[in-house]
N, C-alpha and C positions, 0 to 999 in steps of 0.2 A: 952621906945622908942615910937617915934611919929607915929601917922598910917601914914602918908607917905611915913616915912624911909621904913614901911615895907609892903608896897607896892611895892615900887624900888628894894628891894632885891627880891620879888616874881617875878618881872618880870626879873632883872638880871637871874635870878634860872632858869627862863625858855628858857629864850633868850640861855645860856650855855648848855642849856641840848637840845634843837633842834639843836645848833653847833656841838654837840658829837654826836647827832644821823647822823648827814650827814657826820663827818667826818669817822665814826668807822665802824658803819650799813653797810653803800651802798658798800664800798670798799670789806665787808666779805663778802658780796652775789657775787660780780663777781668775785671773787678767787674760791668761790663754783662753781659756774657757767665752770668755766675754770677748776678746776677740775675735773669737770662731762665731761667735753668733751675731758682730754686726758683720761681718764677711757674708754668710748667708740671705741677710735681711736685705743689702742692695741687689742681690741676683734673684730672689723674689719681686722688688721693686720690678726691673727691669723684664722682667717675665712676662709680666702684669702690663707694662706698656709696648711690648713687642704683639702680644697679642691685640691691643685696642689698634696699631699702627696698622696690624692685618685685617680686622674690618675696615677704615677707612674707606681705605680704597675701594672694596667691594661696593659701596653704598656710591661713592659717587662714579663709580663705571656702570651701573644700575639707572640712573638718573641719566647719565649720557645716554644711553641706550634707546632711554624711551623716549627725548627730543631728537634723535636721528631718526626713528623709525614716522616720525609724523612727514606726512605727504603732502607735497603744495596742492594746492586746485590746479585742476586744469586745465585749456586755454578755453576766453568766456566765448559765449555763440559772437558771431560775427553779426546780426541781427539784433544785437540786445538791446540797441537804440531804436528799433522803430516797433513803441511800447504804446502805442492807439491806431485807432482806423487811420486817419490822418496822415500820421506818419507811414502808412505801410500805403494808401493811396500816391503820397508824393514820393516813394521813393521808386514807384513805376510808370507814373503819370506826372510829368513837370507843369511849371504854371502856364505854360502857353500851349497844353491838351498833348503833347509831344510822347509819344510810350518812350520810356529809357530803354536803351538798347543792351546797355552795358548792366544794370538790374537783374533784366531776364539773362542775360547771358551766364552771367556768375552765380544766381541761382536754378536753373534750368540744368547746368553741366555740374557744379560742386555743390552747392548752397541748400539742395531740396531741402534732406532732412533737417538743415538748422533750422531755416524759415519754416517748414513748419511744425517745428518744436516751440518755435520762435511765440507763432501765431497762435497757435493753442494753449500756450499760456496766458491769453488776454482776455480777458474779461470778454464777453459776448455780449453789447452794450444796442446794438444796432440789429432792428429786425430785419432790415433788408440784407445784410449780410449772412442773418439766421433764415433767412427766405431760401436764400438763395444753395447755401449749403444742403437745406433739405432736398432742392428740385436734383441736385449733381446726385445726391444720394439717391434719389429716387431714377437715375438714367443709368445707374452703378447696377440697379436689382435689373435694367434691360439688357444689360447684355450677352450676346448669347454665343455660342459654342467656343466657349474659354475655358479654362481654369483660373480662378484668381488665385495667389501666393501669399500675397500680401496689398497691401492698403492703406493709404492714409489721405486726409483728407481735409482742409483748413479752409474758411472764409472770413476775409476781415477787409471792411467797407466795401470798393468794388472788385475787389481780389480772389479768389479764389486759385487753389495751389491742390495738386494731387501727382499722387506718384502710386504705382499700381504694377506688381509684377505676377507676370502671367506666361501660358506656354504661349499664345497666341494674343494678335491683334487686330484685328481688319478693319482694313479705310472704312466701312459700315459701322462700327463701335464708334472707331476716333469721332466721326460725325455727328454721331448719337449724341458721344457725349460733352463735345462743345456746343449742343444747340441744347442744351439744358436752360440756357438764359440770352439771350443780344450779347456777343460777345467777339472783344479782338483775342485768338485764340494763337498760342505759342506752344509748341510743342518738341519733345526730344524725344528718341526710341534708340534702345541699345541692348547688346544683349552682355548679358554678365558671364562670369566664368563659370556656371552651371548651366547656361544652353538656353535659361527663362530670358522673357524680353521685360526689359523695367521703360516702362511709360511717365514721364513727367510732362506736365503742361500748367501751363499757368492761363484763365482765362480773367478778361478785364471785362468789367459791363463796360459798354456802348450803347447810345441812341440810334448809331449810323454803323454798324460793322462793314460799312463802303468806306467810309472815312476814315483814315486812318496816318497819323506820321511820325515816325520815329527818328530819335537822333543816330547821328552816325558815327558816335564815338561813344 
């Protein structure tokens, strides 16, 4: 073979092998290329919803929080039912004139303060009841060589209720101040765990405060 036949094939050779590298080469690199970048675009996705997955949560442990911290009511007065004069008359005086024995007891010893929390929320409809409240208030300004602590005071129909803590009491006061009005008079005296004496009594109008009959249960 001539040297310039093979010359001509050296360069055909070359000329073929520069057309395979532009055709085969450059095309593989931007399929790599474009591959690398949907590889990226799902780990963007997933970035994007790891983060919304981290709020979630937050939002509804948020909302749990604020219906655990709501607080029931708590237990209603035991008097809620006797909601007129009427009712707070029958619930110490039966229908055949009888005082309830079991009434005063349970209010006298636990009941004061619901009764008359109870009673002072009622409407003041009745002026003998308002008569009568004045005249105890006005035997409350007579009494003498005490200290008063506290006070409180309710009338409703022929009821009246008082509870009153003080250093001192004398059979001369307690007197005083059941004879405020004709009355069957009940009374408790105790001393608490500060050394004061706490006074509850409950008095009922009477025509007859001779006459008098209680049940025995």
């Amino acid at each position: 073979m001539s040297l310039s036949r093979v010359i001509t094939l050296v360069i055909i050779s070359i000329t073929l092998l520069i057309f395979a590298n532009l055709l085969f080469f450059k095309p593989q690199k931007q399929i790599a290329m474009t591959t690398q970048q949907d590889v990226v675009k799902p780990t963007v996705k997933s970035h994007q919803q790891a983060t919304i997955r981290n709020v979630n949560p937050k939002h509804v442990a948020t909302e749990t929080a604020e219906v655990i911290d709501i607080k029931p009511d708590g237990p209603p007065n035991p008097y809620f039912t006797l909601n007129d004069e009427i009712a707070i008359n029958t619930f110490f005086v039966n229908d055949t004139g009888a005082i309830e024995r079991k009434a005063l007891v349970n209010v006298l010893t636990t009941g004061m303060n619901d009764f008359l929390d109870q009673v002072s929320s009622l409407p003041t409809n009745s002026e003998f009841a308002i008569e009568r409240q004045n005249k105890l208030n006005q035997q409350l300004l007579l009494l003498n060589n005490m200290t008063m602590f506290e006070q409180q005071i309710g009338c409703a129909g022929r009821v009246c209720a008082l509870s009153i803590t003080t250093n001192e009491l004398t059979e001369d006061n307690k007197l005083l101040l059941q004879n405020f009005d004709t009355n069957h008079s009940f009374v408790t005296t105790t001393e608490n765990a500060t050394g004061e004496l706490e006074f509850k009594a409950i008095y009922i109008y009477t025509d007859d405060p001779s006459q008098m009959v209680m049940t025995q249960s």
